[in-house]
Each structure stands twice: as structure tokens, then as C-alpha cells.
MARTI-126400 format. One record per residue (C-alpha): x negated, y, z negated. Coordinates in pm, 1 decimal, always signed. Last residue first. Layout:
! residues N
R_X_Y_Z
...
***
This chain:
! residues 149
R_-9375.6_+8672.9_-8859.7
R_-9161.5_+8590.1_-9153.5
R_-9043.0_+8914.6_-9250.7
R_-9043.4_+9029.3_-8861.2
R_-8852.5_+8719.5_-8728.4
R_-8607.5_+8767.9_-9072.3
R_-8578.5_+9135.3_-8986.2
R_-8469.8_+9067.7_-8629.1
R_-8207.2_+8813.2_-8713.4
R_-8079.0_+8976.5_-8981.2
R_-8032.6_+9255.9_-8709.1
R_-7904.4_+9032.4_-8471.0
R_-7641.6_+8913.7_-8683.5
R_-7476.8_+9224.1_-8796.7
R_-7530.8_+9353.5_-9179.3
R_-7302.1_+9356.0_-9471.6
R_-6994.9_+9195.0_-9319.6
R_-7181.1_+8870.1_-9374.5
R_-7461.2_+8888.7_-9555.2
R_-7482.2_+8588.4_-9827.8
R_-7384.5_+8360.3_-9491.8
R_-7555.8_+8478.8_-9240.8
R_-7858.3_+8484.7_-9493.5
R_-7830.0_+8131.3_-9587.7
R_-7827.1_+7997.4_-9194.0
R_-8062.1_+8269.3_-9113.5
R_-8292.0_+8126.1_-9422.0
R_-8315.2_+7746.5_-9255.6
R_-8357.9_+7836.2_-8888.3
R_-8659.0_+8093.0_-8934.3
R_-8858.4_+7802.4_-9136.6
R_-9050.0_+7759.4_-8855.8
R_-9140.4_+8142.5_-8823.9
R_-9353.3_+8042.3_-9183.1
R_-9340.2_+8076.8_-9576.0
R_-8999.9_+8004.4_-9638.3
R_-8954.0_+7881.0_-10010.8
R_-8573.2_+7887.5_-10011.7
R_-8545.6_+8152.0_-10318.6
R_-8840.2_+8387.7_-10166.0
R_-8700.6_+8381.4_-9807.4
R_-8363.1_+8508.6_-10029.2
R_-8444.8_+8756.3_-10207.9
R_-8744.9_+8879.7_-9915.5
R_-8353.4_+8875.5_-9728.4
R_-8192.8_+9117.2_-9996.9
R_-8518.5_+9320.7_-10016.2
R_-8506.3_+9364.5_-9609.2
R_-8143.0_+9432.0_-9603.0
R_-8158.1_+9685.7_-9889.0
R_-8417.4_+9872.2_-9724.9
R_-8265.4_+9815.6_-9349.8
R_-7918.4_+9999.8_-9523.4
R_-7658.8_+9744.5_-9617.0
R_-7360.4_+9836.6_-9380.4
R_-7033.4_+9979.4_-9573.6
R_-6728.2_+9717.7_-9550.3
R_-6562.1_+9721.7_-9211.0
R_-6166.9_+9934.8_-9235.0
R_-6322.5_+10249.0_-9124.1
R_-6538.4_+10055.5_-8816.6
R_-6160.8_+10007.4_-8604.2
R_-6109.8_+10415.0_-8598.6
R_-6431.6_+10445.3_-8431.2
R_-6370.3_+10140.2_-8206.2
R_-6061.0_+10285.9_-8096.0
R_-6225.7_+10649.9_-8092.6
R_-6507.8_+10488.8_-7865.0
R_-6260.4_+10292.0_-7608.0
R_-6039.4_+10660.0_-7556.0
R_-6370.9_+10795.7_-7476.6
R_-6514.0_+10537.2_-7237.5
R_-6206.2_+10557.0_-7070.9
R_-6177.8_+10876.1_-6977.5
R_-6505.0_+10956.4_-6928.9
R_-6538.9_+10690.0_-6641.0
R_-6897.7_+10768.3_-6520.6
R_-6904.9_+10384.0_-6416.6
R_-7188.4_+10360.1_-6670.5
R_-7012.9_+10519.7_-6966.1
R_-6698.2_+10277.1_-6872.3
R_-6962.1_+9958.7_-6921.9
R_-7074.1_+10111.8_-7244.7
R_-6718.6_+10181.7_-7340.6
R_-6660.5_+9902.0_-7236.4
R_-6886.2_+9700.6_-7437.4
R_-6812.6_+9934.7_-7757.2
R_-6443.1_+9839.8_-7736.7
R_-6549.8_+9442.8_-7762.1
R_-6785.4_+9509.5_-8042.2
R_-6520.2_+9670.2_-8239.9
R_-6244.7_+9405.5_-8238.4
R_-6563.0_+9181.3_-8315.8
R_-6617.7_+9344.4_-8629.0
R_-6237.4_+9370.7_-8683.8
R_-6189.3_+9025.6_-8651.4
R_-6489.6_+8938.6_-8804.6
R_-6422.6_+9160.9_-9109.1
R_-6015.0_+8948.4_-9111.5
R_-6198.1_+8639.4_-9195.3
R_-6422.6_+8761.7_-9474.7
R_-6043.5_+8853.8_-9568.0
R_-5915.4_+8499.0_-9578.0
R_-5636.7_+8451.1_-9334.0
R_-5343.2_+8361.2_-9524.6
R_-5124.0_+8080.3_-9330.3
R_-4748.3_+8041.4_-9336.0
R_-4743.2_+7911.6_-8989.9
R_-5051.5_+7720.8_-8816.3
R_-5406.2_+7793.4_-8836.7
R_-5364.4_+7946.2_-8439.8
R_-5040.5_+8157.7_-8571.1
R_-5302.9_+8314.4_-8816.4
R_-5552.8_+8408.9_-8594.1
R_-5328.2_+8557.4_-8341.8
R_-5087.5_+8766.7_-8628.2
R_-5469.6_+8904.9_-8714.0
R_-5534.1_+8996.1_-8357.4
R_-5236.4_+9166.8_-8287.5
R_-5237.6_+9334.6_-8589.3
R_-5581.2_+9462.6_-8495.8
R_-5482.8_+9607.1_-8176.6
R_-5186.1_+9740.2_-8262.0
R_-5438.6_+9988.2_-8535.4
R_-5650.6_+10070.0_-8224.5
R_-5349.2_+10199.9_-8042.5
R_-5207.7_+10352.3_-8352.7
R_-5502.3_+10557.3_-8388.5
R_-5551.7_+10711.8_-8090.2
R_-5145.8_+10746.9_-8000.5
R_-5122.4_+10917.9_-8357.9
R_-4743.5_+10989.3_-8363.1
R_-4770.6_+11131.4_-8729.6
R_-4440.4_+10827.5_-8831.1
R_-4602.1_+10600.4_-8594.6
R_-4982.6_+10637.6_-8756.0
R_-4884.5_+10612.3_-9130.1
R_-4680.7_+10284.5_-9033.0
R_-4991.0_+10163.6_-8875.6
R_-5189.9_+10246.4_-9198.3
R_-4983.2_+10029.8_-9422.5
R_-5035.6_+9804.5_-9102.1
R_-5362.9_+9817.1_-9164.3
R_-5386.2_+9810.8_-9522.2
R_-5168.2_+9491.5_-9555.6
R_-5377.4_+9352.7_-9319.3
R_-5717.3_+9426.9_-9502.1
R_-5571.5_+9279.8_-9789.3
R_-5432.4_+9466.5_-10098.3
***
């Protein structure tokens, strides 16, 4: 079953226990997925490493305002934007733990040959790849710098 299919499984779930939360957040990611497919043209499957960024950055976005609602003492909003996202981060694939990230990456530094910060451009590209939906950019990012450093 795709990550679709399990969202609006789960969307269906949410109408019929009139879950306003939940079925707000759930919209959301329908929406998005129907978006990315009718930009690939019709008929298309979106691949599921495909439908992680959606969500990831589904989540990002509702954590930005909730930030930005946090500072404008906006309780209302920041909360309703931090269940969305909280509901949203079920459906993401469990995040590698920093010891599993760091022996993962020393994997593949070790593999390419990287021995410097010069060669920081060359193992992000394979790690972004190998990692994705494991572990956010910036922290691969950060642990590669501090590997390599």
C-alpha cells in the first residue's frame, strides 16, 4: 500500500470520527500528492521516496508558522499548525539516530575515499541520496562538515 493509499485510507477514518485536527492535515497531503501528480501529467504514480518529500516538506512548512505564530503570541494558531505537522511526521519513515547516521556516513566517506572538507561536495551528493527520508539535509550536512573536518 502506498503512502497515498494510506492517507486517504486514513482520511476516510478521520470523516467518519469527525477529526477536524486530523482531517485537516490529512486534506492537506492529498492535496499535495493529486498536485504532484497532475504536474507529471495524467495517469502518473508518484514514487513513494516522492510522496516522503511531500510530507517532509508538508511538515516543515507547518513548523515555520508555527514558529512564526509562537512569536506573534498567536496560541491558536501555532497549536492547530503543530498537531498538523504532528499528525503529518506519523506517515515519515523512523529518523536514523546521530549513531547510526554517523556510522552510515563513515560507510560511505570510507567507500568514496574522502579524506578532506574538499571532498564535502562529492559524499553529500551520495549521502542525500542513500539517506533520504532517513535523516534531514542539514543534519547530514552537519555531520559530514564534522566527520570530515
Amino acid at each position: 500500500m502506498s503512502l497515498a493509499e494510506k492517507i486517504a485510507g486514513d482520511l476516510m477514518a478521520a470523516m467518519k470520527a469527525q477529526d477536524k485536527g486530523v482531517l485537516e492535515a490529512l486534506r492537506a497531503a492529498k492535496t499535495a500528492f493529486i498536485l504532484a501528480r497532475s504536474e507529471k501529467g495524467p495517469g502518473t504514480v508518484i514514487p513513494e521516496e516522492e510522496e516522503i518529500k511531500i510530507i517532509r516538506k508538508l511538515v516543515k512548512q507547518r513548523k515555520e508558522s508555527a514558529a512564526i505564530y509562537r512569536e506573534q503570541k498567536r496560541q491558536d494558531l501555532w497549536e492547530k499548525e503543530e498537531s498538523e505537522a504532528a499528525v503529518l511526521e506519523r506517515y515519515l519513515p523512523a529518523a536514523m539516530s546521530e549513531q547510526e547516521l554517523d556510522e552510515a556516513l563513515k560507510a560511505i566517506i570510507t567507500r568514496l575515499g574522502a579524506k578532506a572538507p574538499s571532498d564535502m561536495g562529492r559524499v553529500m551528493g551520495v549521502a542525500s541520496k542513500e539517506l533520504a527520508g532517513r535523516a534531514e539535509g542539514r543534519e547530514i550536512s552537519a555531520r559530514v562538515k564534522h566527520l570530515l573536518g
